[in-house]
N, CA, C and O of each residue as an XYZ file, in Angstrom:
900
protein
N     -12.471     27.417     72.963
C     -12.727     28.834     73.176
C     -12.773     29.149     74.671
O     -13.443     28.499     75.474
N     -11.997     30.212     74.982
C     -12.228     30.609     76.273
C     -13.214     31.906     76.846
O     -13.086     33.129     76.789
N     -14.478     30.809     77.546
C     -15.919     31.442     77.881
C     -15.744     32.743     78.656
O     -15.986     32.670     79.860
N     -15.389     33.847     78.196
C     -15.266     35.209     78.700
C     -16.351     36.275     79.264
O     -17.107     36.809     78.452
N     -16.428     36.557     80.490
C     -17.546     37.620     80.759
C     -16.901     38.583     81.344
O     -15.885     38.454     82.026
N     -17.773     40.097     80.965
C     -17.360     40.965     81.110
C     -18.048     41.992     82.041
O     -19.269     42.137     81.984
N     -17.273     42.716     82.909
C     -17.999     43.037     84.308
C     -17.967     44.332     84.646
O     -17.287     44.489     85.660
N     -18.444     45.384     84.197
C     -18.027     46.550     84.833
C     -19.237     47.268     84.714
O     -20.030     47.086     83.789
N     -19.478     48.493     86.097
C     -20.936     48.766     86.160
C     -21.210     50.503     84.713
O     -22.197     51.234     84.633
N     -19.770     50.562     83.783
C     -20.073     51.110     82.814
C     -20.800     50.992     81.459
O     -20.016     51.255     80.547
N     -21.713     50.765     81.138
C     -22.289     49.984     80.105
C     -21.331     50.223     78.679
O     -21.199     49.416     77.759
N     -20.783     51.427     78.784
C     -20.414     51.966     77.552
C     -19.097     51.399     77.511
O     -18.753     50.998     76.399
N     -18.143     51.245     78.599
C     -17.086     50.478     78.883
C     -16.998     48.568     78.807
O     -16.182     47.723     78.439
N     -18.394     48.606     79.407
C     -18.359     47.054     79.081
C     -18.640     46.373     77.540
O     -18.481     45.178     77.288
N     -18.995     47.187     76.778
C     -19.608     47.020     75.760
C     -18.246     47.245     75.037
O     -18.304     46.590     73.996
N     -17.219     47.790     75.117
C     -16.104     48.658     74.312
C     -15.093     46.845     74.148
O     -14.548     46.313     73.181
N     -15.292     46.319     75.928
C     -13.986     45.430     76.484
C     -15.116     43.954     75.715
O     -14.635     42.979     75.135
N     -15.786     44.061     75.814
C     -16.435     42.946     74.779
C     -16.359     42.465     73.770
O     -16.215     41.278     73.479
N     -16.497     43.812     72.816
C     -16.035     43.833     71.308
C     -14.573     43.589     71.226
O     -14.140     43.154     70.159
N     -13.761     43.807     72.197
C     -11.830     43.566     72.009
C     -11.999     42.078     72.351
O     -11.941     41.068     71.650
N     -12.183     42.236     73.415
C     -12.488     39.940     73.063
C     -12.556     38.885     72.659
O     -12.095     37.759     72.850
N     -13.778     39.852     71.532
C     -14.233     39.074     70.303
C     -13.510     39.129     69.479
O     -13.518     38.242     68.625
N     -12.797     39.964     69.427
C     -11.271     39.640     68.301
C     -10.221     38.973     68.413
O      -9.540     38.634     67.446
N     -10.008     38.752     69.385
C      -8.716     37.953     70.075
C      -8.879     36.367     69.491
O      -9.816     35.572     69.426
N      -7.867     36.355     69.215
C      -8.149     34.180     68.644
C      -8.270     33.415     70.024
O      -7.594     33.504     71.049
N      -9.809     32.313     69.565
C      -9.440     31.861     71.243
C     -10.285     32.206     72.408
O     -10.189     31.752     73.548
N     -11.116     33.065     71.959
C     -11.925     34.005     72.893
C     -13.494     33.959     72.414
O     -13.803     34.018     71.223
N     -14.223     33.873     73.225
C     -15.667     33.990     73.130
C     -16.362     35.169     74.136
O     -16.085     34.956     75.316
N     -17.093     36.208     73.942
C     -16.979     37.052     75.129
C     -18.728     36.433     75.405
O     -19.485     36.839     74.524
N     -19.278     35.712     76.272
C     -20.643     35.493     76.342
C     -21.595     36.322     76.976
O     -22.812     36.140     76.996
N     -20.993     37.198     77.466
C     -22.160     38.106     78.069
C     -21.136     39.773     78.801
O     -19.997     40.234     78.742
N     -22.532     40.132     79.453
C     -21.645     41.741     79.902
C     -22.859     41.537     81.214
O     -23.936     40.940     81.211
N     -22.210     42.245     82.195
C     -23.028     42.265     83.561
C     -22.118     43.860     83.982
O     -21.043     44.398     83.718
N     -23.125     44.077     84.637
C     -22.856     45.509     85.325
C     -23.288     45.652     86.877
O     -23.652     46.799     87.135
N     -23.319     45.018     87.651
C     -23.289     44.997     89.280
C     -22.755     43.251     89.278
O     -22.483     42.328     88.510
N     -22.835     43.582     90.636
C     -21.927     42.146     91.312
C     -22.859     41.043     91.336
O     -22.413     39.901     91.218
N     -24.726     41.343     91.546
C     -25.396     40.705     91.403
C     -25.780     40.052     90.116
O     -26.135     38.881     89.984
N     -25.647     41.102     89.033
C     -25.660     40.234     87.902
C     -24.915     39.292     87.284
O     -25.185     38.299     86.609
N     -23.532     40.012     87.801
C     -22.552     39.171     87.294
C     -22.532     37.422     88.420
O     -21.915     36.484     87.915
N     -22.905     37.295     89.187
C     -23.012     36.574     90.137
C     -24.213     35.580     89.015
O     -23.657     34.823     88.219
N     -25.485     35.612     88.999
C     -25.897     35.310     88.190
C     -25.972     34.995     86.847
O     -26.811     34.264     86.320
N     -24.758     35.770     86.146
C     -24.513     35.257     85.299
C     -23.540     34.104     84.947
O     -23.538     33.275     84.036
N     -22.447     34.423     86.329
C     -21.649     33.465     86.607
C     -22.450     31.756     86.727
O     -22.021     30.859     86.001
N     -23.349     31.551     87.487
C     -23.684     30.644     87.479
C     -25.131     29.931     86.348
O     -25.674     28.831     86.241
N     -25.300     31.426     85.616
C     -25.860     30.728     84.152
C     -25.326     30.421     83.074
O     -25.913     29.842     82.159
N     -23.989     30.825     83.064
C     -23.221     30.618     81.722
C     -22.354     30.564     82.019
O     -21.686     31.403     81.414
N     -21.383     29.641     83.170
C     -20.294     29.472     83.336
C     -19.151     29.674     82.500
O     -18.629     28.735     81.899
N     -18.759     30.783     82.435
C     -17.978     31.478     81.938
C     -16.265     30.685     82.692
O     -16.167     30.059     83.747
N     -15.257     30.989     81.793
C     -13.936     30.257     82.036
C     -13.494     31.644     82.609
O     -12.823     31.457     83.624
N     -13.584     32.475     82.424
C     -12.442     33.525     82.833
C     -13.345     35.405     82.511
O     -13.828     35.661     81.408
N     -13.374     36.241     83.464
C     -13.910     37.706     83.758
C     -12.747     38.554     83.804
O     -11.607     38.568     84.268
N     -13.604     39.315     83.061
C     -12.818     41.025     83.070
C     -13.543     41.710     84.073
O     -14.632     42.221     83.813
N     -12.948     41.773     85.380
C     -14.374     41.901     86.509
C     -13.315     43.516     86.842
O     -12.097     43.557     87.012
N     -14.302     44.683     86.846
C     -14.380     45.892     87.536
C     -14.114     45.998     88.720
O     -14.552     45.070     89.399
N     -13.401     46.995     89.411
C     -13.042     46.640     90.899
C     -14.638     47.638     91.822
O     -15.113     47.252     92.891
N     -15.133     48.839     91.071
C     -15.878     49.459     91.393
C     -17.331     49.432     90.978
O     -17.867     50.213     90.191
N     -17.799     48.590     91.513
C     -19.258     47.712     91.051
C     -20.274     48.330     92.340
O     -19.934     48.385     93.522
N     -21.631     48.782     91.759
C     -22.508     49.754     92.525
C     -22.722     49.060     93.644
O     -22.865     49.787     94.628
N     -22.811     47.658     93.893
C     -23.549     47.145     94.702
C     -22.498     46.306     95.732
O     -22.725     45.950     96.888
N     -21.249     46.104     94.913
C     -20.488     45.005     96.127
C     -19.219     45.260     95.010
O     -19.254     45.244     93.780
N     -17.944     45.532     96.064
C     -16.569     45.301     95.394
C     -16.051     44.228     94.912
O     -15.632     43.229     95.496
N     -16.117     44.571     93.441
C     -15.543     43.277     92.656
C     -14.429     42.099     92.950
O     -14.511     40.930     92.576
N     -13.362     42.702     93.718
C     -12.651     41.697     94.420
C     -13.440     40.845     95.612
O     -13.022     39.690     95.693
N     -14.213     41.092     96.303
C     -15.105     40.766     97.247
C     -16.395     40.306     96.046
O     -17.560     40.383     96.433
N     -16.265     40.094     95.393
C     -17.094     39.463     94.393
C     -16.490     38.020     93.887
O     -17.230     37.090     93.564
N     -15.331     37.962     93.862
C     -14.439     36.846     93.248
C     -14.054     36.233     94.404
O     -13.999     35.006     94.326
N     -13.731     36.794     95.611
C     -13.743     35.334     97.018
C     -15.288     35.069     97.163
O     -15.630     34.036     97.739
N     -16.158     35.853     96.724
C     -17.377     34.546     96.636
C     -18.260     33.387     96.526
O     -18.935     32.512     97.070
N     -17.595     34.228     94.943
C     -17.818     33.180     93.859
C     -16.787     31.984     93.939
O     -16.953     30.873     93.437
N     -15.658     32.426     94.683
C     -14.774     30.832     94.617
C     -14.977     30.069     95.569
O     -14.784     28.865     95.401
N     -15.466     30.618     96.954
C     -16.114     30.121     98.055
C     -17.612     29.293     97.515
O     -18.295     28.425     98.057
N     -17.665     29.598     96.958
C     -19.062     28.787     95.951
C     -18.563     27.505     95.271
O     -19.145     26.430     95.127
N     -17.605     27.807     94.973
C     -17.190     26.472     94.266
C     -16.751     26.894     93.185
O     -15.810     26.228     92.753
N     -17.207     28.139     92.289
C     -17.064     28.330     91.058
C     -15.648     28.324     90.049
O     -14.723     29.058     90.398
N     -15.523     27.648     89.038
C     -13.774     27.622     88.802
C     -13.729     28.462     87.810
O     -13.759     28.066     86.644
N     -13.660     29.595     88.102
C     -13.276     31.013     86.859
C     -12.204     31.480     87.728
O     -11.927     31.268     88.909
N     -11.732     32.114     86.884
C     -10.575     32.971     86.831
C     -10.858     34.205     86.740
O     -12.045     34.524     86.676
N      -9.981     35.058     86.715
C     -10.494     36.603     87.001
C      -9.182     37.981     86.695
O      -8.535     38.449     87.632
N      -9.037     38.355     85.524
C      -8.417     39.472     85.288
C      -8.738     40.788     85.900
O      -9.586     41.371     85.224
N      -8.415     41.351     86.780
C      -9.073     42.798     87.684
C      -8.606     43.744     85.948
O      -7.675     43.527     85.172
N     -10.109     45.134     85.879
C      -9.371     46.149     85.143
C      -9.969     47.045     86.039
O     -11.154     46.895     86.340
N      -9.261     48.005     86.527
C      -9.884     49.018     87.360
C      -8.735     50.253     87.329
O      -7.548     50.097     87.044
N      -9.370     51.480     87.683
C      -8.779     52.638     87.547
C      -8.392     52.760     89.060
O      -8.308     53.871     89.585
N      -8.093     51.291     89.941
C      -7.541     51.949     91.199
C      -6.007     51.315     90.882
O      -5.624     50.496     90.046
N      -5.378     51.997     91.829
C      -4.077     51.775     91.320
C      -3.093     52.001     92.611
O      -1.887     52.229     92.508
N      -3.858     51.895     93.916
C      -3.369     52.011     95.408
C      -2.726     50.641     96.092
O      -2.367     50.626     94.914
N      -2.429     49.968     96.494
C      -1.574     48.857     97.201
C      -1.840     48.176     97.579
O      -1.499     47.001     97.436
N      -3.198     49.046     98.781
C      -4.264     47.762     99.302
C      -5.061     47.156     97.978
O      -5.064     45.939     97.788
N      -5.791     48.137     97.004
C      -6.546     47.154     96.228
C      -5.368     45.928     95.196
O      -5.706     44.773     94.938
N      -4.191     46.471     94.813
C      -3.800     45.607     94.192
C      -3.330     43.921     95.082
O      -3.489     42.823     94.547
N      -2.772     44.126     96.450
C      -2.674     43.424     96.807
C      -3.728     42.568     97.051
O      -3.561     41.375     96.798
N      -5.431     43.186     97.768
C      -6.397     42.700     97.482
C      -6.607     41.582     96.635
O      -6.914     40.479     97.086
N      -6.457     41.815     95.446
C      -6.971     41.789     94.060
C      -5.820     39.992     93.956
O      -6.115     38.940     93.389
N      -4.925     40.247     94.524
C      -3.937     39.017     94.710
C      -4.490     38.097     95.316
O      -4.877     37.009     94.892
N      -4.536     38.595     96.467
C      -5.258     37.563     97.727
C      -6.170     36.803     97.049
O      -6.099     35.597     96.816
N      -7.124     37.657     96.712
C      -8.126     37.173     95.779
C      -8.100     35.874     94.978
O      -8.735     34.882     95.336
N      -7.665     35.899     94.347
C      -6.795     34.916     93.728
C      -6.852     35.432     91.914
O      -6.932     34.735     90.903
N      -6.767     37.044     92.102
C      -6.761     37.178     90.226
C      -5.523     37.123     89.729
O      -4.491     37.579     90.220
N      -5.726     36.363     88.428
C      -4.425     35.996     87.528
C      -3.834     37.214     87.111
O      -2.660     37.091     86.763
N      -4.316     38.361     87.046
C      -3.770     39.732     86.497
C      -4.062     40.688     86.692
O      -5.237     40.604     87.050
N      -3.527     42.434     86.717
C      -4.631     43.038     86.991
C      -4.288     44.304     86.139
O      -3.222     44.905     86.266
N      -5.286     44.667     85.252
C      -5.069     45.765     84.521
C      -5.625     47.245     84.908
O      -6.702     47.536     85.429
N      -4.401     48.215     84.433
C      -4.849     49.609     84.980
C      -5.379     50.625     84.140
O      -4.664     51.344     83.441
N      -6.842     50.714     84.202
C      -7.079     51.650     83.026
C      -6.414     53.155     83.254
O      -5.615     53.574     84.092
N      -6.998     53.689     82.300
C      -7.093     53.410     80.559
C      -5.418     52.621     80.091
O      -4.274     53.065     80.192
N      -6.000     51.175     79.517
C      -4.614     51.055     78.517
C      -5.597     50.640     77.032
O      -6.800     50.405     76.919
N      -4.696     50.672     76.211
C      -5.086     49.896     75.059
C      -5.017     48.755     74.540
O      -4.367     47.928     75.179
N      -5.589     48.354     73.348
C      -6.323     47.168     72.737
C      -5.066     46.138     72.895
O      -5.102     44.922     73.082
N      -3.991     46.972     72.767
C      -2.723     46.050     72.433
C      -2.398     45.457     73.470
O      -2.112     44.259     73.465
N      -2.384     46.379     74.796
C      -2.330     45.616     75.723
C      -3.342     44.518     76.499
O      -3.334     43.359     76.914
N      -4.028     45.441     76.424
C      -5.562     43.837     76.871
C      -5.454     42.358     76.206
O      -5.618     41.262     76.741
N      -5.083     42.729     74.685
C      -4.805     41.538     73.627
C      -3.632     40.653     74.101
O      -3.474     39.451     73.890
N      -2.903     41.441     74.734
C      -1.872     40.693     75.052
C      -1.253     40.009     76.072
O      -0.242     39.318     76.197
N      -2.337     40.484     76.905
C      -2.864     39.501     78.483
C      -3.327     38.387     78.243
O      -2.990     37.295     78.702
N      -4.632     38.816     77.034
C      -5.401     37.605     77.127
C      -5.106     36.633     76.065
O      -5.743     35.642     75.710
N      -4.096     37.087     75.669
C      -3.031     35.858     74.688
C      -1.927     34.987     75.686
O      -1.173     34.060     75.390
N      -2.147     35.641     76.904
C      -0.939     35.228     77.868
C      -1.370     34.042     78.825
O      -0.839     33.034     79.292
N      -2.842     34.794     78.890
C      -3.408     33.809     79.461
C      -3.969     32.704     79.032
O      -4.422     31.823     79.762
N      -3.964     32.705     77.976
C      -4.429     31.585     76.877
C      -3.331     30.272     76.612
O      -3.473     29.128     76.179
N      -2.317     30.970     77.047
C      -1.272     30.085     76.794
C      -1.178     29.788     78.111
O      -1.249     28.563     78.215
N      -1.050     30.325     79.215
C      -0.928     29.795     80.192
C      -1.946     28.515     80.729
O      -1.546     27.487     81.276
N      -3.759     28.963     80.334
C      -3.971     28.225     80.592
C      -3.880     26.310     79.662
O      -4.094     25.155     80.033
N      -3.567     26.796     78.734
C      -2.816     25.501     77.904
C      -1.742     24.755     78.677
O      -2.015     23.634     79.105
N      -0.421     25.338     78.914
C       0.234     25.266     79.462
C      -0.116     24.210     81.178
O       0.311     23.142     81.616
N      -0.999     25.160     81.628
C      -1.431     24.233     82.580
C      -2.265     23.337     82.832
O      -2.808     23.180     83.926
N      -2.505     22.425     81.479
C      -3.296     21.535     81.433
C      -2.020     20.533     80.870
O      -2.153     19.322     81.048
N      -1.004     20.950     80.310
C      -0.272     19.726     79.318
C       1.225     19.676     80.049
O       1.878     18.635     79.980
N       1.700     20.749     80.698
C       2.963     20.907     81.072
C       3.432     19.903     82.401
O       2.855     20.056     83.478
N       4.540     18.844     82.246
C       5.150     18.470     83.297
C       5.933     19.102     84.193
O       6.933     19.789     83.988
N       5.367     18.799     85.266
C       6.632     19.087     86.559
C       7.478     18.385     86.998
O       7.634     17.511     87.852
N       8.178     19.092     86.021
C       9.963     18.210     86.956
C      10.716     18.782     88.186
O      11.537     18.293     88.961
N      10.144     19.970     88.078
C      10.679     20.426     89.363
C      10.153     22.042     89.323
O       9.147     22.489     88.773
N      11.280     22.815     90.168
C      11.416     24.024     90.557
C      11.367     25.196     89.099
O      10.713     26.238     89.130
N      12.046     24.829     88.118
C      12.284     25.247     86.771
C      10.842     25.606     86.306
O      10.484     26.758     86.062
N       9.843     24.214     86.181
C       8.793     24.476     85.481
C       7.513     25.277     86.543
O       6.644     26.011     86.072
N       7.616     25.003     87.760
C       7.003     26.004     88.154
C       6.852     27.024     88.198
O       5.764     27.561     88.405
N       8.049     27.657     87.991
C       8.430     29.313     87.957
C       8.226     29.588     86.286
O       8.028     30.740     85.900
N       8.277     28.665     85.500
C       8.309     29.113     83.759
C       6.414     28.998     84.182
O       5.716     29.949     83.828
N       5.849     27.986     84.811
C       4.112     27.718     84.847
C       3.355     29.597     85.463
O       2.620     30.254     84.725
N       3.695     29.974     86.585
C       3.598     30.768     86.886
C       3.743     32.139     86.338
O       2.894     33.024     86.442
N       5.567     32.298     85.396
C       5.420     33.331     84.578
C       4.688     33.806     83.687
O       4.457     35.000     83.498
N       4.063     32.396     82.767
C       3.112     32.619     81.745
C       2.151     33.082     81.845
O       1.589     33.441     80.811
N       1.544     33.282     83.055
C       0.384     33.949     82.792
C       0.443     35.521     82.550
O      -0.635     36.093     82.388
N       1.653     36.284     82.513
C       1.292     37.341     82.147
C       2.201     37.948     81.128
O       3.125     37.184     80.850
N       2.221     38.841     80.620
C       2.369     39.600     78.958
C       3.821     40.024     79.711
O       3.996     40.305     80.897
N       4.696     39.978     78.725
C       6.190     40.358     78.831
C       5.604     42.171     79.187
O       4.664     42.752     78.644
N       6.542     42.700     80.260
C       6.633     44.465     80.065
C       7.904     44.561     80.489
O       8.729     43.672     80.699
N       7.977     45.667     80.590
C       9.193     46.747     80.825
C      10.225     46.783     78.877
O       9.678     46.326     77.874
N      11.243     47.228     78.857
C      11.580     47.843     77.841
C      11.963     46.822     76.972
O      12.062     47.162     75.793
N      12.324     45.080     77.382
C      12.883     44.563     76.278
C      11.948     44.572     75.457
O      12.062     45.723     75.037
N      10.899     44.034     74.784
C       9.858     43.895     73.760
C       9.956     45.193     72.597
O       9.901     45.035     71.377
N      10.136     46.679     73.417
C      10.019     47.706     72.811
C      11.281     48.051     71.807
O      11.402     48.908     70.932
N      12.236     46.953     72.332
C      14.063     47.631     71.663
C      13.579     46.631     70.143
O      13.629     45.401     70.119
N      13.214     47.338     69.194
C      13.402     46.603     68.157
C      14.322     45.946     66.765
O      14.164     45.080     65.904
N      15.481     47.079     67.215
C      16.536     46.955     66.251
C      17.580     45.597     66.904
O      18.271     45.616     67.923
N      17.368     44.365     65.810
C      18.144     43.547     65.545
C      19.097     43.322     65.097
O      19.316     44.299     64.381
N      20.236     42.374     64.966
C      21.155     42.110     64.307
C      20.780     41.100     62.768
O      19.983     40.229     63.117
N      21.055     40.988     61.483
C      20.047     41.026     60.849
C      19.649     39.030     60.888
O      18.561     38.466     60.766
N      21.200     38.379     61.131
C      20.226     36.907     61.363
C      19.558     36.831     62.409
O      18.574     36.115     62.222
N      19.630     37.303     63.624
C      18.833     36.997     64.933
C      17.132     37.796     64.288
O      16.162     37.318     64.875
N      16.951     38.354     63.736
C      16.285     38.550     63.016
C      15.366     37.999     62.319
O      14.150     38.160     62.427
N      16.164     37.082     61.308
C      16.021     36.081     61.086
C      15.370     34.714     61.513
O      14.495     34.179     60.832
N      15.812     34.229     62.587
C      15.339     33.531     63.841
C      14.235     33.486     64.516
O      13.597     32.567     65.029
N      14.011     35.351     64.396
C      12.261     35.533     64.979
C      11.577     35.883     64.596
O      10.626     36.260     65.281
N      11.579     36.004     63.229
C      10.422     35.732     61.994
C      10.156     34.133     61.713
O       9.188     33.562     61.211
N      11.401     33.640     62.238
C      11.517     31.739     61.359
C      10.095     31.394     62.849
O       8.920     31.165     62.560
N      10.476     31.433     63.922
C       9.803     31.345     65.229
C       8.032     32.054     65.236
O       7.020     31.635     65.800
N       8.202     32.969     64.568
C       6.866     33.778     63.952
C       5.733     33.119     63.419
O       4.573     32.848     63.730
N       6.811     32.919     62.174
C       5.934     32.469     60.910
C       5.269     30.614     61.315
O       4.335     29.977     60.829
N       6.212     30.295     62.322
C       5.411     28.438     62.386
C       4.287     28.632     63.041
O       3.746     29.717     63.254
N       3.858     27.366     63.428
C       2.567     26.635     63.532
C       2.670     26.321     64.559
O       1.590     26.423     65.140
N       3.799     25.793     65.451
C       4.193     25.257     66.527
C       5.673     25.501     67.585
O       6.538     26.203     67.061
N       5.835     25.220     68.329
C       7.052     25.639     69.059
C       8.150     24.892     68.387
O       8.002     23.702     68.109
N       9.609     25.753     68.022
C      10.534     25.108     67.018
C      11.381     25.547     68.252
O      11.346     26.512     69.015
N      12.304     24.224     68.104
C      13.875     24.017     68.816
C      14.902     24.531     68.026
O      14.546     25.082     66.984
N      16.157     24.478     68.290
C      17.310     25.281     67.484
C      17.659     24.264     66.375
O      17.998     24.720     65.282
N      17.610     23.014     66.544
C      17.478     22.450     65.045
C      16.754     22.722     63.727
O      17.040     22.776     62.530
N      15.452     22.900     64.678
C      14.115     23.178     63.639
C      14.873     24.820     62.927
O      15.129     24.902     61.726
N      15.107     25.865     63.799
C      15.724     27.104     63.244
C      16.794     26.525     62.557
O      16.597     26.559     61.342
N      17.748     26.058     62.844
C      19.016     25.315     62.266
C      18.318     25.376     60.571
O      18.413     26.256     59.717
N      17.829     24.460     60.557
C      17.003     24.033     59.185
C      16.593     25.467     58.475
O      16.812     25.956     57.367
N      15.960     25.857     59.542
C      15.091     26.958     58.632
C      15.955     27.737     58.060
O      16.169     27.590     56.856
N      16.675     28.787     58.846
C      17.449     29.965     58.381
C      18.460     29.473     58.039
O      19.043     30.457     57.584
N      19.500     28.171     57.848
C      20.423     27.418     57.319
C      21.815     28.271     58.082
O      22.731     28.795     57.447
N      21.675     28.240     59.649
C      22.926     28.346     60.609
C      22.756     27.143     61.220
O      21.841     26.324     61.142
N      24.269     27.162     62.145
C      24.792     25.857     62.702
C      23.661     25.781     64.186
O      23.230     26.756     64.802
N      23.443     24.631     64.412
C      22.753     24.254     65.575
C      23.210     25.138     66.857
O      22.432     25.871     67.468
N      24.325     24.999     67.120
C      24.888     26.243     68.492
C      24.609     27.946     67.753
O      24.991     28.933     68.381
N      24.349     28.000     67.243
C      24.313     29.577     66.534
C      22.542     30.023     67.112
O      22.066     30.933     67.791
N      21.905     28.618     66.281
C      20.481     29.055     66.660
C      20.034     29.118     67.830
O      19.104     29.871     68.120
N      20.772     28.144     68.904
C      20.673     27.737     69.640
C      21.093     29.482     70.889
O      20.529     29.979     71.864
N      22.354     29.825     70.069
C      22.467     31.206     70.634
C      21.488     31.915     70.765
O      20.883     31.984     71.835
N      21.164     32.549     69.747
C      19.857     33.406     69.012
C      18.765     33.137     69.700
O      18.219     34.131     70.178
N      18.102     31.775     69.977
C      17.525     31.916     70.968
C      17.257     31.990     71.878
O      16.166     32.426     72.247
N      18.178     31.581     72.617
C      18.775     32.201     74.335
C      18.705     33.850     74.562
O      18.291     34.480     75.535
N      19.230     34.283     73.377
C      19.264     35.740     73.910
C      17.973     36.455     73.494
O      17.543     37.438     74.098
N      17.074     35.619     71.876
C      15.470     36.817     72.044
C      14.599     36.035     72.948
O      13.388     36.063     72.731
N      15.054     35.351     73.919
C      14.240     35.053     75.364
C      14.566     35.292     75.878
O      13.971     34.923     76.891
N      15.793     36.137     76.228
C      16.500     37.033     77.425
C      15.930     38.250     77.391
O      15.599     39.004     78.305
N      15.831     38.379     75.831
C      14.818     39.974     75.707
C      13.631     40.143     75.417
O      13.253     41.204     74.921
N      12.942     39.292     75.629
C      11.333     39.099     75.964
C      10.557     38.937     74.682
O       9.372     39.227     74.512
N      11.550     38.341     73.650
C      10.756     38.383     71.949
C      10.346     37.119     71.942
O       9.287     36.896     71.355
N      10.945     36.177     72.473
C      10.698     34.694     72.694
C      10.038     34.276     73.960
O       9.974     35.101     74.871
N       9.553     33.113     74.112
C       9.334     32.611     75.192
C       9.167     30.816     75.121
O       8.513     30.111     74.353
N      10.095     30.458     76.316
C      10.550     29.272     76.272
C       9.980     27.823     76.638
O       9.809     28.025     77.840
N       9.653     26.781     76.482
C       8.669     26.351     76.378
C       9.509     24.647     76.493
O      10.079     24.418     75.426
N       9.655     23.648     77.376
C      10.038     22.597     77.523
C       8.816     21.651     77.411
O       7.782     21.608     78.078
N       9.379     20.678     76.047
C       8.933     20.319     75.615
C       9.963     18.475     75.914
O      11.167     18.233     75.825
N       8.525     17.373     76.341
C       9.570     16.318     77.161
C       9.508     15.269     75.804
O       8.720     15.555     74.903
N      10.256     14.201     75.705
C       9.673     13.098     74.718
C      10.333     11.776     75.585
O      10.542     11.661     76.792
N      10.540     10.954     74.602
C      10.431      9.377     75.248
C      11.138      9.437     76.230
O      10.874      8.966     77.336
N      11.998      9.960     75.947
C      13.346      9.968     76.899
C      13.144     10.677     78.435
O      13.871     10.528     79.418
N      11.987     11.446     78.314
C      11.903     12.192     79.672
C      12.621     13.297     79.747
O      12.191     14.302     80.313
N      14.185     13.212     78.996
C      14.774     14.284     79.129
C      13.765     16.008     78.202
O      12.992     15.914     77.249
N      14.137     17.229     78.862
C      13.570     18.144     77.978
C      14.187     18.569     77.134
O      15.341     18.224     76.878
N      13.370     19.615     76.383
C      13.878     20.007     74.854
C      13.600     21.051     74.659
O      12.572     21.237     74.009
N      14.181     21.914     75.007
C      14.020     23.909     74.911
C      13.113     24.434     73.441
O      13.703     24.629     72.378
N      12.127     24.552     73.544
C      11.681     25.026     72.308
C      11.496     26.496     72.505
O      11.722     27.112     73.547
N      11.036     27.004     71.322
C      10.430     28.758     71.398
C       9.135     29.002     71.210
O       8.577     28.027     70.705
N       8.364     29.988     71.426
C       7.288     30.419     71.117
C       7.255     32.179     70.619
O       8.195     32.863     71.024
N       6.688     32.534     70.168
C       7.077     34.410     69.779
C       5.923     34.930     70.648
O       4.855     34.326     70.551
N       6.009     36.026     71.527
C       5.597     36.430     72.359
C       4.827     37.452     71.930
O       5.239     38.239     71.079
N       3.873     37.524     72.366
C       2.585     38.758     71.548
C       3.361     40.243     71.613
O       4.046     40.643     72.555
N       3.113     40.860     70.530
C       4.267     42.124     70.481
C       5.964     41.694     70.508
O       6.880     42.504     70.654
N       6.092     40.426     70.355
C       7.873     40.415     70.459
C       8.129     40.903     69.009
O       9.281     41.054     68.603
């Protein structure tokens, strides 16, 4: 479970981003803090894995809250949600070192789908080899939720279709054989199919090494693909 705290000096807001948390698979939300001091304190009573930290906190700016706490030693992570939306704070908010940064008001779907992003990412960066340049840039992408318009185009062709329900419905990341099998097309077909719903953000790609060292392109279905 990933130890979640939640930070904003709205009670009625922090209380809202808590309860979405707790729904997410994967997620534990352990507490709610509303100034920088509490959350500071809470940080170091319940070491929390990862904050939904407010940028506008009564007592000290939440980004200036998170080079603190890492100057401390502390190893959390930090999603910004704030209603600023100016250049300096986002860049801020980088420096910082936050994995993401959300602009209110969005919805459930989207919050859900950060923190599904980040869930995988942080998996990802506990098990994933570096072979090079490739997996750094696939390590790095994961941490955040596919946007812009591919996800939204939903009309398929009806086997590719096919393909990302077969990719859906498993348990685990399937290669174009594993589809091969499933939907009963030729290995280069599936192998198509999935090249292109990871070109359009329904998939997401996932190298997977075995004895051989060499890799093995698998899929994953992307929250909202």
């Amino acid at each position: 479970m990933i130890r979640t705290l939640v930070v904003d000096d709205d009670y009625r807001v922090a209380r809202l981003h808590a309860a979405q948390v707790a729904r997410v698979p994967g997620y534990e939300c352990v507490g709610e803090a509303h100034s920088a001091a509490e959350a500071s304190e809470a940080v170091d009573r319940l070491a929390p894995d990862l904050l939904l930290l407010d940028v506008y906190l009564p007592d000290e700016d939440g980004i200036a809250l998170l080079r603190t706490l890492r100057e401390e030693g502390h190893d959390v992570d930090a999603i910004i949600i704030t209603a600023a939306r100016d250049v300096a704070t986002v860049r801020a908010a980088m420096r910082g070192g936050a994995v993401y940064y959300l602009v209110k008001p969005f919805g459930f779907e989207q919050l859900t789908a950060q923190l599904l992003a980040y869930r995988r990412w942080r998996a990802e960066a506990e098990s994933r080899h570096i072979g090079g340049q490739t997996d750094v840039d696939a390590l790095f992408a994961s941490r955040h939720a596919p946007t812009g318009p591919g996800p939204t185009s939903r009309t398929l062709p009806p086997t590719m279709q096919k393909v990302l329900e077969a990719v859906r419905a498993a348990e685990r990341p399937l290669g174009a054989q594993d589809v091969s099998d499933l939907v009963g097309i030729s290995r280069p077909t599936a192998q198509r199919y999935l090249s292109e719903l990871e070109r359009k953000g329904r998939l997401e790609l996932k190298l997977e090494y075995g004895t051989t060292g060499r890799p093995v392109n698998t899929y994953l279905a992307r929250p909202g693909g």
